[in-house]
Backbone as a printed PyTorch tensor [residue, N CA C, xyz], in Angstrom:
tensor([[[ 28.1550, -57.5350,  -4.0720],
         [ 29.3060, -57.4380,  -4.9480],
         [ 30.4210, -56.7210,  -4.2090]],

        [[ 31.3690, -57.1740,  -4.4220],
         [ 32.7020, -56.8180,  -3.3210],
         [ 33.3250, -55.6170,  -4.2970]],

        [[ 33.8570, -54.9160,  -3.5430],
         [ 34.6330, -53.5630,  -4.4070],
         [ 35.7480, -53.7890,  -4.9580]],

        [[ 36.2270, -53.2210,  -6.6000],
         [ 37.3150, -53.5860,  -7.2390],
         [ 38.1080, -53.2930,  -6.5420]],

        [[ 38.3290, -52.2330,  -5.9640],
         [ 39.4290, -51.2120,  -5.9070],
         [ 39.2300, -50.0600,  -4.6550]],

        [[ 40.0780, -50.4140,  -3.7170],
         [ 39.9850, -48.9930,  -2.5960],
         [ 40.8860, -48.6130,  -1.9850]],

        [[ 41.4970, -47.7430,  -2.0490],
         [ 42.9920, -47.2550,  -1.9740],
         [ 43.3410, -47.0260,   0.0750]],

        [[ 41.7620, -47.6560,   0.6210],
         [ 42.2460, -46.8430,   1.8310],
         [ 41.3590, -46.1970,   2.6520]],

        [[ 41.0110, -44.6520,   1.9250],
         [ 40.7810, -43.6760,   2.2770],
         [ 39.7010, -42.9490,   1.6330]],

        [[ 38.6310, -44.0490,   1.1450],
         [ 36.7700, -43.9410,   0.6160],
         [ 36.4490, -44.7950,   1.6160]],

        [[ 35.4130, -44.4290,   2.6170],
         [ 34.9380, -44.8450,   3.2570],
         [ 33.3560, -44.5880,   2.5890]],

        [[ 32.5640, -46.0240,   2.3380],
         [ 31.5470, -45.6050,   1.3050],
         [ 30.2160, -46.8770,   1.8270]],

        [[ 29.5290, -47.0310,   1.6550],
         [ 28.5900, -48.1620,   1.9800],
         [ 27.5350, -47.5180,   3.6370]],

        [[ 26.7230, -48.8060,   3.6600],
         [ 26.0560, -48.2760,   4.7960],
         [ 26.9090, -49.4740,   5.8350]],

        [[ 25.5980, -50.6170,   7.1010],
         [ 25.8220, -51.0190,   7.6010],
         [ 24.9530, -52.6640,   7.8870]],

        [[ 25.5130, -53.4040,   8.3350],
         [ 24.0520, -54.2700,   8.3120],
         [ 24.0520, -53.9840,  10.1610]],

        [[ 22.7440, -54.5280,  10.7050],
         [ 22.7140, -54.4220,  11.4290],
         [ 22.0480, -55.7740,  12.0640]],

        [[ 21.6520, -56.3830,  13.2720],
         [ 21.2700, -57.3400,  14.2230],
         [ 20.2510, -57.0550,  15.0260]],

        [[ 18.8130, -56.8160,  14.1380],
         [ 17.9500, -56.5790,  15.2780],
         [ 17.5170, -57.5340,  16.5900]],

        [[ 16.9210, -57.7220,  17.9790],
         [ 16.9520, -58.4090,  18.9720],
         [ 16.2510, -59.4500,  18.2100]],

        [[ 14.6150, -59.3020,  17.7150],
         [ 13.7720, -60.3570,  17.1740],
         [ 13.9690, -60.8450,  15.9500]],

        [[ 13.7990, -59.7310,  14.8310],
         [ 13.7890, -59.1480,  13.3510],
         [ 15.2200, -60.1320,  12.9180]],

        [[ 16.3620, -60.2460,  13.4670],
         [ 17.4720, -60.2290,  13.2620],
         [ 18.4670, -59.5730,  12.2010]],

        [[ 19.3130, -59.8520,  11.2890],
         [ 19.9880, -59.4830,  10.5030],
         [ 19.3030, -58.3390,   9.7340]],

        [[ 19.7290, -56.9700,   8.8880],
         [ 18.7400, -56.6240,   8.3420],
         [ 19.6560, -55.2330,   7.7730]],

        [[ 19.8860, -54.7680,   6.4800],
         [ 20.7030, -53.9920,   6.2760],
         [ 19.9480, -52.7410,   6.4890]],

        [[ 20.6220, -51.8280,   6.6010],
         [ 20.5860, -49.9210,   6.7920],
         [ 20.8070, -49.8780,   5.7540]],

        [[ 19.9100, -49.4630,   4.3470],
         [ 20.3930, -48.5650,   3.4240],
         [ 20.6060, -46.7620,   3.8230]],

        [[ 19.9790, -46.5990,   4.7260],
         [ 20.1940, -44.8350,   5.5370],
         [ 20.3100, -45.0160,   6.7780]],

        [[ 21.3260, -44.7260,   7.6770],
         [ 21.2970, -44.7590,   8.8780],
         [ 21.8340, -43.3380,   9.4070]],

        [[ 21.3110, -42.4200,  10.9960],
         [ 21.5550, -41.4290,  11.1320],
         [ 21.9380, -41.0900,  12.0870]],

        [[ 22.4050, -40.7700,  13.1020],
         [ 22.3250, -40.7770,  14.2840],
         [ 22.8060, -39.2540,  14.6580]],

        [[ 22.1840, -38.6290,  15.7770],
         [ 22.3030, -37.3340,  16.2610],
         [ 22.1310, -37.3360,  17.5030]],

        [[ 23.3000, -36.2590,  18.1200],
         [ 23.5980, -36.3800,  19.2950],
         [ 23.2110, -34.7690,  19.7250]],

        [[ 22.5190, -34.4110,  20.1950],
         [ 22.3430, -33.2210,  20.7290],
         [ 23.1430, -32.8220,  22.1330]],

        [[ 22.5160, -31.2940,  22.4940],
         [ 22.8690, -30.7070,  23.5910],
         [ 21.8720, -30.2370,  24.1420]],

        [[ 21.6940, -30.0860,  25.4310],
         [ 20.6530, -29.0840,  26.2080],
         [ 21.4360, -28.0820,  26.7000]],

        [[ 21.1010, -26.2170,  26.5130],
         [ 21.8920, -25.6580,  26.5360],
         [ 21.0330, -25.0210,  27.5250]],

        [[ 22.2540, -24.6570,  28.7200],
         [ 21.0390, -24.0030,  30.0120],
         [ 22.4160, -22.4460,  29.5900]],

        [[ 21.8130, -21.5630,  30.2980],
         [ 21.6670, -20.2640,  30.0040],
         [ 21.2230, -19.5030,  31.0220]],

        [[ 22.2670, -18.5260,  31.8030],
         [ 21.9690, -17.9070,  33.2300],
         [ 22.3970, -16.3040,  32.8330]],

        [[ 21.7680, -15.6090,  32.7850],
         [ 21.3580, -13.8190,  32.6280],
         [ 21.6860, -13.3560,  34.2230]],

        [[ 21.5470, -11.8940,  34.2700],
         [ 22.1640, -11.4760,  35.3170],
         [ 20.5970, -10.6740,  35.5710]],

        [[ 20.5410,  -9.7440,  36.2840],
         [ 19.3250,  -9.3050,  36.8230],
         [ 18.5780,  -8.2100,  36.0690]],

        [[ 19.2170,  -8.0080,  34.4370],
         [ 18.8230,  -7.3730,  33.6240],
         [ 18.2460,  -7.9480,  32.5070]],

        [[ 18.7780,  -9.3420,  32.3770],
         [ 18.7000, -10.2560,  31.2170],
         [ 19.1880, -10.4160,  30.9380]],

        [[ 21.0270,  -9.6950,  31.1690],
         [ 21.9110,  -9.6210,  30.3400],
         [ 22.5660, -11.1840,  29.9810]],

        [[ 22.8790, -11.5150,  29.2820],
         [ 23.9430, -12.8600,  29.5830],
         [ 25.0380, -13.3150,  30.0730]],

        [[ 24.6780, -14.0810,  31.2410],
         [ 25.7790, -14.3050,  32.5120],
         [ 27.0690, -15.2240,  32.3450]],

        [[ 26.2100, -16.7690,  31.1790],
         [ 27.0990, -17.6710,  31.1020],
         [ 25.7530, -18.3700,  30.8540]],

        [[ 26.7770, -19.9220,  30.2640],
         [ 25.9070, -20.6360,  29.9550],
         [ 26.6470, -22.1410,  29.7780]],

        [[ 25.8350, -23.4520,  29.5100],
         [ 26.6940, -24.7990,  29.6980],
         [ 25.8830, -25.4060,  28.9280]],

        [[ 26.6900, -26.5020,  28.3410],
         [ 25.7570, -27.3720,  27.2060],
         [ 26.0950, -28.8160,  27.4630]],

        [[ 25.2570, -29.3710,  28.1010],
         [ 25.2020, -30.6310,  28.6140],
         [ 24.3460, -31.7880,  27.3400]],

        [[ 25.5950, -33.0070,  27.0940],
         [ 24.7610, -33.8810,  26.0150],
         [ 23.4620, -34.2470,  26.8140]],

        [[ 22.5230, -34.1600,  25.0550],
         [ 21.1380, -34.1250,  25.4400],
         [ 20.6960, -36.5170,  24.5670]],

        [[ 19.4970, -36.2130,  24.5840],
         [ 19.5610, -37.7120,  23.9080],
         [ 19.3880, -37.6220,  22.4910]],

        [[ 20.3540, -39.2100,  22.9510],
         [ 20.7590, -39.3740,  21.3200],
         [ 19.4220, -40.5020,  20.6740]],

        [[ 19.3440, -39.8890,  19.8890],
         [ 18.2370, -40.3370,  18.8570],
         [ 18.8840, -40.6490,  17.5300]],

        [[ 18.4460, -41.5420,  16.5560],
         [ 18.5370, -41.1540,  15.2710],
         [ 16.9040, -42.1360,  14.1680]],

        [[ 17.5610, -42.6030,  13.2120],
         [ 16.5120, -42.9240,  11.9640],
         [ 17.4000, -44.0210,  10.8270]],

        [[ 16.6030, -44.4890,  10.5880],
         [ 17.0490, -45.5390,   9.7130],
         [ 16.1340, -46.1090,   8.3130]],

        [[ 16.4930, -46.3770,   7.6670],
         [ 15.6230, -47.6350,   6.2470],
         [ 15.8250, -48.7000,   6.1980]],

        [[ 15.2490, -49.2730,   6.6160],
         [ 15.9760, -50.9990,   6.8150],
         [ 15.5010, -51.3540,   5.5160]],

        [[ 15.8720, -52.1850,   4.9710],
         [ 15.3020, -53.3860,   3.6490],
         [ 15.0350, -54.6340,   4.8050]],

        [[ 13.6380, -54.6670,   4.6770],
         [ 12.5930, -55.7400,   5.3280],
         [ 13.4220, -56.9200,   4.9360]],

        [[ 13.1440, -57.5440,   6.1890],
         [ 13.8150, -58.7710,   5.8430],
         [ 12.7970, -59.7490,   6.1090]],

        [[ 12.5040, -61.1040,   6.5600],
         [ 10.9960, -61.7580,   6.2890],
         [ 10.5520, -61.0460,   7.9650]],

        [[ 10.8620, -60.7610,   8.7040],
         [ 10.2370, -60.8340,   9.7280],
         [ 10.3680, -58.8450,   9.8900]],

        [[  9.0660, -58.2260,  10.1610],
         [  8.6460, -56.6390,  10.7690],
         [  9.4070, -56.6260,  11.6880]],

        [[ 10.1850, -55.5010,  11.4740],
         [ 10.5660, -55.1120,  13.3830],
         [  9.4940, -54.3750,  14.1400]],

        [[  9.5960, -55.0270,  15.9060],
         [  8.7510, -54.3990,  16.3740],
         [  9.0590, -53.4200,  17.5140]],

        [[  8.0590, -52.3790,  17.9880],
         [  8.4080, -51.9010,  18.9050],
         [  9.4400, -52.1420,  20.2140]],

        [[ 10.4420, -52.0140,  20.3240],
         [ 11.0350, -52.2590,  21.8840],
         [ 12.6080, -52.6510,  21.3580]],

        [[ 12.5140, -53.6380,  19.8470],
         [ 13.5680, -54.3650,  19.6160],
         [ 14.9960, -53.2040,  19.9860]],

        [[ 15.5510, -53.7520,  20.0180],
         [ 16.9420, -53.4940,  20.0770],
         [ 18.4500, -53.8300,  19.3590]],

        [[ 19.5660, -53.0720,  18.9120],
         [ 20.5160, -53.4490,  18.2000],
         [ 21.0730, -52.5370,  18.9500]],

        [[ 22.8050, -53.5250,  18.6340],
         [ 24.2680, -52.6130,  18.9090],
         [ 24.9240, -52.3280,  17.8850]],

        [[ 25.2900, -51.3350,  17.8540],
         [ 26.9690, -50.9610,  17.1670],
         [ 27.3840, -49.8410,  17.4390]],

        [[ 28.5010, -49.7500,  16.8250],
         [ 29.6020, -49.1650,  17.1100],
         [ 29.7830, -47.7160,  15.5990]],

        [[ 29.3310, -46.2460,  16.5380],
         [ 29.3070, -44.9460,  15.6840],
         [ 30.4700, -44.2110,  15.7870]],

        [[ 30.8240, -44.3460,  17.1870],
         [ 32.1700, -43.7320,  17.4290],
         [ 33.2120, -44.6550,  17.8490]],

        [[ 33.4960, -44.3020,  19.2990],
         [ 35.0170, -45.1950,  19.6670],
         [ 34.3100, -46.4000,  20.3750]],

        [[ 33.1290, -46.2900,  21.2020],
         [ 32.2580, -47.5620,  21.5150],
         [ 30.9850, -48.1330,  20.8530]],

        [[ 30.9820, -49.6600,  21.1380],
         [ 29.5570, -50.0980,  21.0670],
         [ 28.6740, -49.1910,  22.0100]],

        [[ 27.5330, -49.0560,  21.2060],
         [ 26.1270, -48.5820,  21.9020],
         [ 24.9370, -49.1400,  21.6590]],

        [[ 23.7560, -49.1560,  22.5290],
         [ 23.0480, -50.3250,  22.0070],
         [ 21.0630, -49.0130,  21.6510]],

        [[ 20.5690, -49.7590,  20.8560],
         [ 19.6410, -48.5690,  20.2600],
         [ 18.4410, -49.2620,  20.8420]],

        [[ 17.0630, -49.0510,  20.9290],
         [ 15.5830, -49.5390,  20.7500],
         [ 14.9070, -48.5780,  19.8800]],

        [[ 14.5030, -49.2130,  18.8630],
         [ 13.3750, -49.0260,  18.0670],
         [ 12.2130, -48.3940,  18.9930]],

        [[ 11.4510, -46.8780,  18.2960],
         [ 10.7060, -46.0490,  19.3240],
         [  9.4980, -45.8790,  18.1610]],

        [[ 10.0650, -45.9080,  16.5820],
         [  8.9490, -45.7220,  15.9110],
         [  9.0720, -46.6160,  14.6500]],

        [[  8.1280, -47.4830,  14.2480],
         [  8.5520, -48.2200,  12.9720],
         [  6.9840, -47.7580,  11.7250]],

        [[  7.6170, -47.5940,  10.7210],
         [  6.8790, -47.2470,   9.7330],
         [  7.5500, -48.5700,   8.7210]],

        [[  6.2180, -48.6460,   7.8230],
         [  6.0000, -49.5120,   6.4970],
         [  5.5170, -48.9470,   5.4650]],

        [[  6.7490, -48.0950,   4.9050],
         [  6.0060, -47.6040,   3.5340],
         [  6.1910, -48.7080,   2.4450]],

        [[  5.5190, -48.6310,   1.4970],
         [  5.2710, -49.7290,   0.3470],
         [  5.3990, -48.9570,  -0.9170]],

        [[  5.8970, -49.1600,  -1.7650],
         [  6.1400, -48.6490,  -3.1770],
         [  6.2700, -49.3660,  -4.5360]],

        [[  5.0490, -49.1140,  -5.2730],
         [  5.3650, -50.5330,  -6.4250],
         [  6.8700, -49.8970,  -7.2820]],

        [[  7.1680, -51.6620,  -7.3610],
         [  8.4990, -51.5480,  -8.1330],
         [  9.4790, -51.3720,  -7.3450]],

        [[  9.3050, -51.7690,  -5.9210],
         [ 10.6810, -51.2430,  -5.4260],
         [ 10.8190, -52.5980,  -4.0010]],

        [[ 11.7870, -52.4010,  -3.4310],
         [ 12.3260, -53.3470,  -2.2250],
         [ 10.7900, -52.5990,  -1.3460]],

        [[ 10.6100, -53.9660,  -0.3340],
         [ 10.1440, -53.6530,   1.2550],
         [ 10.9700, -53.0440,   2.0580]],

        [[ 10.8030, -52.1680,   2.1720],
         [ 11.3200, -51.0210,   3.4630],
         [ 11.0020, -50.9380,   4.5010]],

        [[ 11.4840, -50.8770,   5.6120],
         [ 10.9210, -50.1770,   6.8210],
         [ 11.4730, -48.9080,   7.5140]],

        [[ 11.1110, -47.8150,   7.7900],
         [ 11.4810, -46.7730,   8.4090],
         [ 11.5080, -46.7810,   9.8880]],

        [[ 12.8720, -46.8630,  10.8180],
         [ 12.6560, -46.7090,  12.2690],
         [ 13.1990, -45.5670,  12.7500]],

        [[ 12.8030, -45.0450,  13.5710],
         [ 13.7950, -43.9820,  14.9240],
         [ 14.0210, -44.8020,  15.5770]],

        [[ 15.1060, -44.6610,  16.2700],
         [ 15.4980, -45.0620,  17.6110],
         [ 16.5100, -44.2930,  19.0170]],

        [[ 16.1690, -44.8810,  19.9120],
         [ 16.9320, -43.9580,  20.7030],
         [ 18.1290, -44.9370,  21.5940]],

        [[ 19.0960, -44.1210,  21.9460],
         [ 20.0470, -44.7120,  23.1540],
         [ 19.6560, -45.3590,  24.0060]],

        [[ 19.9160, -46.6060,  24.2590],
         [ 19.5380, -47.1940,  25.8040],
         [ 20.4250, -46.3160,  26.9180]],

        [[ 20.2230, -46.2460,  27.9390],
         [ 21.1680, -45.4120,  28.7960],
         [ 21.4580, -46.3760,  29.9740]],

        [[ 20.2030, -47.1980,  29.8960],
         [ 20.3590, -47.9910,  31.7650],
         [ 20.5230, -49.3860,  30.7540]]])
């Protein structure tokens, strides 16, 4: 169902997404987190010398609504979180089941880098 009314400036909904095998398949929750690894150099007391925070990997999590085909380990999708496309692989897929409700699937995934 298409929205009556949006002035603009509600940014509201999730995303669909394009898995490699699975194909088409909406995100009702999608998450993504970008960490840091924070290194940390003390002086010869312990004191604290300085320190640098280099991005660490990006991971996140998702709910897909099953579509006829399981996603499987390895698959892969792109889009776009910030100012570029980035492309993800599926690292963990769960199938929870719930009477009365849609087929779900739960994935993590992480950044491709290479």
């Amino acid at each position: 169902m298409a929205v009556v009314y949006n002035d603009g400036s509600v940014l509201y909904g999730s995303r669909q997404i394009t898995l490699s095998a699975a194909g088409a398949v909406i995100a009702d929750s999608i998450e993504v987190t970008r960490p840091s690894n924070v290194i940390e150099r003390t002086n010869y007391v312990g004191e604290p010398s300085g320190w640098v925070a280099v991005p660490g990997f990006v991971t996140g999590t998702a709910s897909l609504q099953l579509a006829a085909t399981v996603p499987v380990l390895g698959e892969t999708f792109s889009t776009t979180f910030g100012a570029s496309s980035e492309t993800f692989v599926l690292v963990e897929v769960g199938q929870p089941e719930e009477k009365g409700s849609l087929k779900m699937v739960n994935v993590t995934f992480r950044k491709q880098i290479n």
